[in-house]
C-alpha positions as MATLAB code, in Angstrom:
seq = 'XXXXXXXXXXXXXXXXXXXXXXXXXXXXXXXXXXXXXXXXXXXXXXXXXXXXXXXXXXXXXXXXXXXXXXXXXXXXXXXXXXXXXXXXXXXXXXXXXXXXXXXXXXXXXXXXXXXXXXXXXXXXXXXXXXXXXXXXXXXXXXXXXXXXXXXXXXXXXXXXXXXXXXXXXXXXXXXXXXXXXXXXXXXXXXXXXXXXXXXXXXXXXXXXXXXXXXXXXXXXXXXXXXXXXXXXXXXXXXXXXXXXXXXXXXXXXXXXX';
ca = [
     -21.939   -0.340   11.779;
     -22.532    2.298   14.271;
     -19.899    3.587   16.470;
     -19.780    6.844   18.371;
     -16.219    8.851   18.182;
     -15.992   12.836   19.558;
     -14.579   14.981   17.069;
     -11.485   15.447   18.799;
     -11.032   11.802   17.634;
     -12.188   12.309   14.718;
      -9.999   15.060   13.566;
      -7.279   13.460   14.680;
      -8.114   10.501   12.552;
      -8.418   12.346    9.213;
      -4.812   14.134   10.161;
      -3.388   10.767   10.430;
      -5.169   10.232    6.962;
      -3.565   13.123    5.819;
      -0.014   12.536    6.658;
      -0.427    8.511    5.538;
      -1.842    9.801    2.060;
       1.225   11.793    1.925;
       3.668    9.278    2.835;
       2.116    6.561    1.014;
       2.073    8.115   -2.481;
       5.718    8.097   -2.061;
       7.030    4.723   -0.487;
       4.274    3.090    0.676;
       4.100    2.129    4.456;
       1.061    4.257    5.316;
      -0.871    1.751    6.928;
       1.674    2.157    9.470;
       0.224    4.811   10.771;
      -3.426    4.832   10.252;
      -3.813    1.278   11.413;
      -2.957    1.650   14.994;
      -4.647    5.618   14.836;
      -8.167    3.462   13.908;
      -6.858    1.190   16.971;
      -6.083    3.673   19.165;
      -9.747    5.573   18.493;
     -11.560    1.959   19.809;
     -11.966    0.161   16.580;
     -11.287   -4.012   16.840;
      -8.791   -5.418   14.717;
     -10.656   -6.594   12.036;
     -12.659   -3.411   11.992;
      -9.908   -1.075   11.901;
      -8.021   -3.565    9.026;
     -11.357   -3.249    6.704;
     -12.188    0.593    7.701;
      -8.502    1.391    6.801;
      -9.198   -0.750    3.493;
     -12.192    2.358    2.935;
     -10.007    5.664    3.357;
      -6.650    3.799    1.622;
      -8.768    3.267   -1.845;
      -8.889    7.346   -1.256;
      -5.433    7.602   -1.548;
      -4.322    5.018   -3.743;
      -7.231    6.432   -6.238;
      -6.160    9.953   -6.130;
      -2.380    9.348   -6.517;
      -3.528    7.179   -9.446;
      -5.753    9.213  -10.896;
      -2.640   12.403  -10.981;
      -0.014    9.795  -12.357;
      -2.000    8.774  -15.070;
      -3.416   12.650  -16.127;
       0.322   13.641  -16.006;
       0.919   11.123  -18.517;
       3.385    8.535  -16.205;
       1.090    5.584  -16.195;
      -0.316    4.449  -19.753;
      -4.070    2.191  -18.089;
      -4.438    0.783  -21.905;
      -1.209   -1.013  -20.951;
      -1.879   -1.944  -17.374;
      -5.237   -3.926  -17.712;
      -4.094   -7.176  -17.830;
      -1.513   -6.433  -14.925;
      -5.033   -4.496  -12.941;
      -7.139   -7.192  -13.515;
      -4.378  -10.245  -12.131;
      -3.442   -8.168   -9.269;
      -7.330   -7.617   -8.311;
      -7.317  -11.583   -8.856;
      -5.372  -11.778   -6.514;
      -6.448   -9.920   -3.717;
      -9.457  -11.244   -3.866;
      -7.929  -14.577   -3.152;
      -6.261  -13.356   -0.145;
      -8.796  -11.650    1.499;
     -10.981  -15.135    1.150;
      -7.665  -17.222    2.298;
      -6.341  -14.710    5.440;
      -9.672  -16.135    7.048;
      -8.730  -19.904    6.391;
      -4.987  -20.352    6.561;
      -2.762  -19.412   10.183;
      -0.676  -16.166    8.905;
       1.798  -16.922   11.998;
       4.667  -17.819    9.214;
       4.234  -15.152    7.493;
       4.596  -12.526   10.404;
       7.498  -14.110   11.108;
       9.207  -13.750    8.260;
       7.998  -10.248    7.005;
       9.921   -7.875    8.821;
      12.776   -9.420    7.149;
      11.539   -9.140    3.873;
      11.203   -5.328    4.557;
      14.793   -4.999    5.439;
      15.876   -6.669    2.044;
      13.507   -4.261   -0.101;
      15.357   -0.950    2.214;
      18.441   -2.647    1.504;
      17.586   -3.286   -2.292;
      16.452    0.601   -2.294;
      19.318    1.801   -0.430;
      22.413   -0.110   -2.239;
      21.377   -1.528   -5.977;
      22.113    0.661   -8.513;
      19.295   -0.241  -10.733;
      17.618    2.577   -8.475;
      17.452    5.615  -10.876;
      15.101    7.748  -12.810;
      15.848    5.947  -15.818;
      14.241    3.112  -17.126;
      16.041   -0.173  -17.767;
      16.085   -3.620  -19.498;
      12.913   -5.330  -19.162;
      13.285   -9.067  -17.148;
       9.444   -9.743  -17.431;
       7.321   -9.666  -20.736;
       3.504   -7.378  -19.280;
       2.049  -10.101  -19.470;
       4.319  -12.341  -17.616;
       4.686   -9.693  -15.065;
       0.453   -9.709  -14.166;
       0.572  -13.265  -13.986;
       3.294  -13.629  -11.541;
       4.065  -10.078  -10.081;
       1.455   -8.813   -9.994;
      -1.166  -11.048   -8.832;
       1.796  -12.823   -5.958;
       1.678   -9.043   -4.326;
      -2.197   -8.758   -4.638;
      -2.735  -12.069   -3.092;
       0.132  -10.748   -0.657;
      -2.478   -7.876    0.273;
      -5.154   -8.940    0.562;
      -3.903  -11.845    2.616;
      -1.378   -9.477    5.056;
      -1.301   -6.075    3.311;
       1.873   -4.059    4.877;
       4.245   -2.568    2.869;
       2.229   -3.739   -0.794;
       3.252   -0.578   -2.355;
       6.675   -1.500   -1.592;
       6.430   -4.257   -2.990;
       4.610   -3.200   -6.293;
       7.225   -0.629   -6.511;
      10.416   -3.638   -6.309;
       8.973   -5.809   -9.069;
       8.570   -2.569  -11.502;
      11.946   -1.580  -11.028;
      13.860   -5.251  -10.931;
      11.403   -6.907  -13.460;
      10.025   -3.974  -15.782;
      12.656   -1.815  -15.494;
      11.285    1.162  -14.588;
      12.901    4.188  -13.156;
      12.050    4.336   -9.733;
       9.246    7.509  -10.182;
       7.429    5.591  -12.776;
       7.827    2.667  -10.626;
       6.142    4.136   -7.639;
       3.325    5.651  -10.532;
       2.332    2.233  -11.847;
       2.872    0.428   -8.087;
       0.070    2.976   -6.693;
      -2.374    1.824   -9.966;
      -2.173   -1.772   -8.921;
      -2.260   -0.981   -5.090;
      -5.374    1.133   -5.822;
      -6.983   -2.412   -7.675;
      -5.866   -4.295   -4.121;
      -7.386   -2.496   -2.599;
     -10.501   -2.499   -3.942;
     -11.163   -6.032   -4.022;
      -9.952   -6.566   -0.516;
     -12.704   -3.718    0.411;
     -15.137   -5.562   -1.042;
     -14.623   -8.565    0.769;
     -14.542   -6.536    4.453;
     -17.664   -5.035    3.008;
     -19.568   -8.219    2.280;
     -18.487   -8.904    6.187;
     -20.095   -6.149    7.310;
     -16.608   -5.103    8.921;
     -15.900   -1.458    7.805;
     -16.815    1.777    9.667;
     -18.357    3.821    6.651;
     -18.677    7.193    7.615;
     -15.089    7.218    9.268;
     -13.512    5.662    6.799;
     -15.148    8.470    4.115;
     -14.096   11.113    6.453;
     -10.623    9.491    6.300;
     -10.354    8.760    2.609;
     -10.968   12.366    1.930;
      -7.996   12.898    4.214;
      -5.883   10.340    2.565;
      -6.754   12.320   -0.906;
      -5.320   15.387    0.463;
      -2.557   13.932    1.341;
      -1.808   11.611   -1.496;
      -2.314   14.252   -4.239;
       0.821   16.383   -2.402;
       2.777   13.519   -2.025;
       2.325   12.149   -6.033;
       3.143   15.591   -6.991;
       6.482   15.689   -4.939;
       6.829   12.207   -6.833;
       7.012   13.873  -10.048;
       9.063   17.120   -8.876;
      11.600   15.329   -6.486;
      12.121   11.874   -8.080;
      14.495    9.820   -6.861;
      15.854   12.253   -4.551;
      12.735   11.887   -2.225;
      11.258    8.578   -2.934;
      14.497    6.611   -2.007;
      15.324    8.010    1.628;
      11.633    7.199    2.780;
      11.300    3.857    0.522;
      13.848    2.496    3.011;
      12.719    4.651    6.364;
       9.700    2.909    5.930;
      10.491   -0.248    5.068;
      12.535   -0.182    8.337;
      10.419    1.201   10.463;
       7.208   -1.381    9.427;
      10.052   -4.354   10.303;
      10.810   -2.404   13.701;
       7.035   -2.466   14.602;
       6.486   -5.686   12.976;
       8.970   -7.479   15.161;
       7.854   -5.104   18.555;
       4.777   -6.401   17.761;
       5.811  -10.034   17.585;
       8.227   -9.313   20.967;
       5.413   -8.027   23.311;
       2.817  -11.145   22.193;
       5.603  -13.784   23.398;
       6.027  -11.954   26.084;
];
């Protein structure tokens, strides 16, 4: 698809990459920002959903790719768990364009607030691991392909949500949580890409010149993972869980009215 941006735009676009790369790596949530940026820049909805799809497999890749060299995330024990949750986006993408998501709008921005508050008050939320609720197998069944369908279906906040079910159902600590959640997001989003792709919906040359921004970005922010911990993960798990339910329910305000 051809579209013409001035590089004014266009650098603007691959800082916004940058800084969602960043932020992402961490806590998820940086859809938030590149979303409306492709928006904002002229892309339509659907466009700007798919072309984000493009430059977030950048980021998701690269933060992947440094948790699992350092030694954090094990793939040998993750394929089951990969191949469910790619399962499962694949289904959603397909399904978004069949079912009304109307429901679901409504009631997301609520279901942020719970995972800020879960971040913010449970004690389970430490660096260490802890007892196991889910068998891995059990876990890519239900876990992990309900949050892939989740994506490709709505997509905000899926790294949050990866991130919740490793620590409440796997009992991870919350760094090795957010290493394993940014494996399975990186699977999400590949399927869902392919899907926009076989649409003919994504902008490829922006979203390259963006996904080499979000790899920037998400290589700092995986390495603060590992040096900060808990320290830095949990303040912006739960800043960005509440701000995606502030602009979720904006966004639902300013329709109605």
């Amino acid at each position: 698809m051809l579209f013409e941006f001035s590089h004014e735009i266009v650098a603007l676009l691959f800082a916004a990459a940058v800084f969602a790369g960043f932020i992402d790596a961490i806590a998820g949530g940086g859809g938030l920002i590149t979303i409306p940026a492709l928006m904002w820049a002229g892309l339509p909805p659907t466009a700007a959903l798919a072309t984000n799809k493009l430059q977030a497999c950048g980021g998701s890749f690269f933060a992947s790719f440094y948790f699992v060299r350092k030694g954090l995330v094990k793939l040998s024990d993750m394929k089951l768990a990969i191949l469910c949750a790619f399962i499962g986006a694949a289904l959603g993408t397909i399904a978004v364009q069949l079912i009304d998501i109307a429901i679901l709008e409504m009631l997301l921005p609520f279901l942020m607030l719970a995972i800020g508050g879960y971040f913010l008050f449970s004690k389970k939320i430490t660096e260490d691991d802890r007892h196991q609720v889910l068998t891995p197998g059990l876990f890519a069944l239900t876990a992990a392909m309900g949050v892939g369908l989740y994506d490709g279906f709505f997509g905000p906040g899926t790294g949050s949500f990866f991130a919740l079910a490793f620590v409440s159902l796997s009992g991870y600590g919350l760094a090795k949580a957010t290493a394993h959640a940014k494996v399975l997001n990186f699977s999400t989003n590949i399927a869902s890409l392919i899907f926009f792709a076989l649409g003919g919906q994504v902008f490829w040359l922006l979203g390259a010149i963006m996904l080499a921004g979000q790899a920037m970005g998400a290589t700092l922010g995986s390495r603060l993972v590992l040096t900060k911990g808990t320290k830095m993960i949990k303040p912006l798990v739960v800043s960005m869980s509440v701000l995606m339910s502030v602009k979720l329910l904006s966004s639902q305000y300013l329709l109605l009215s």
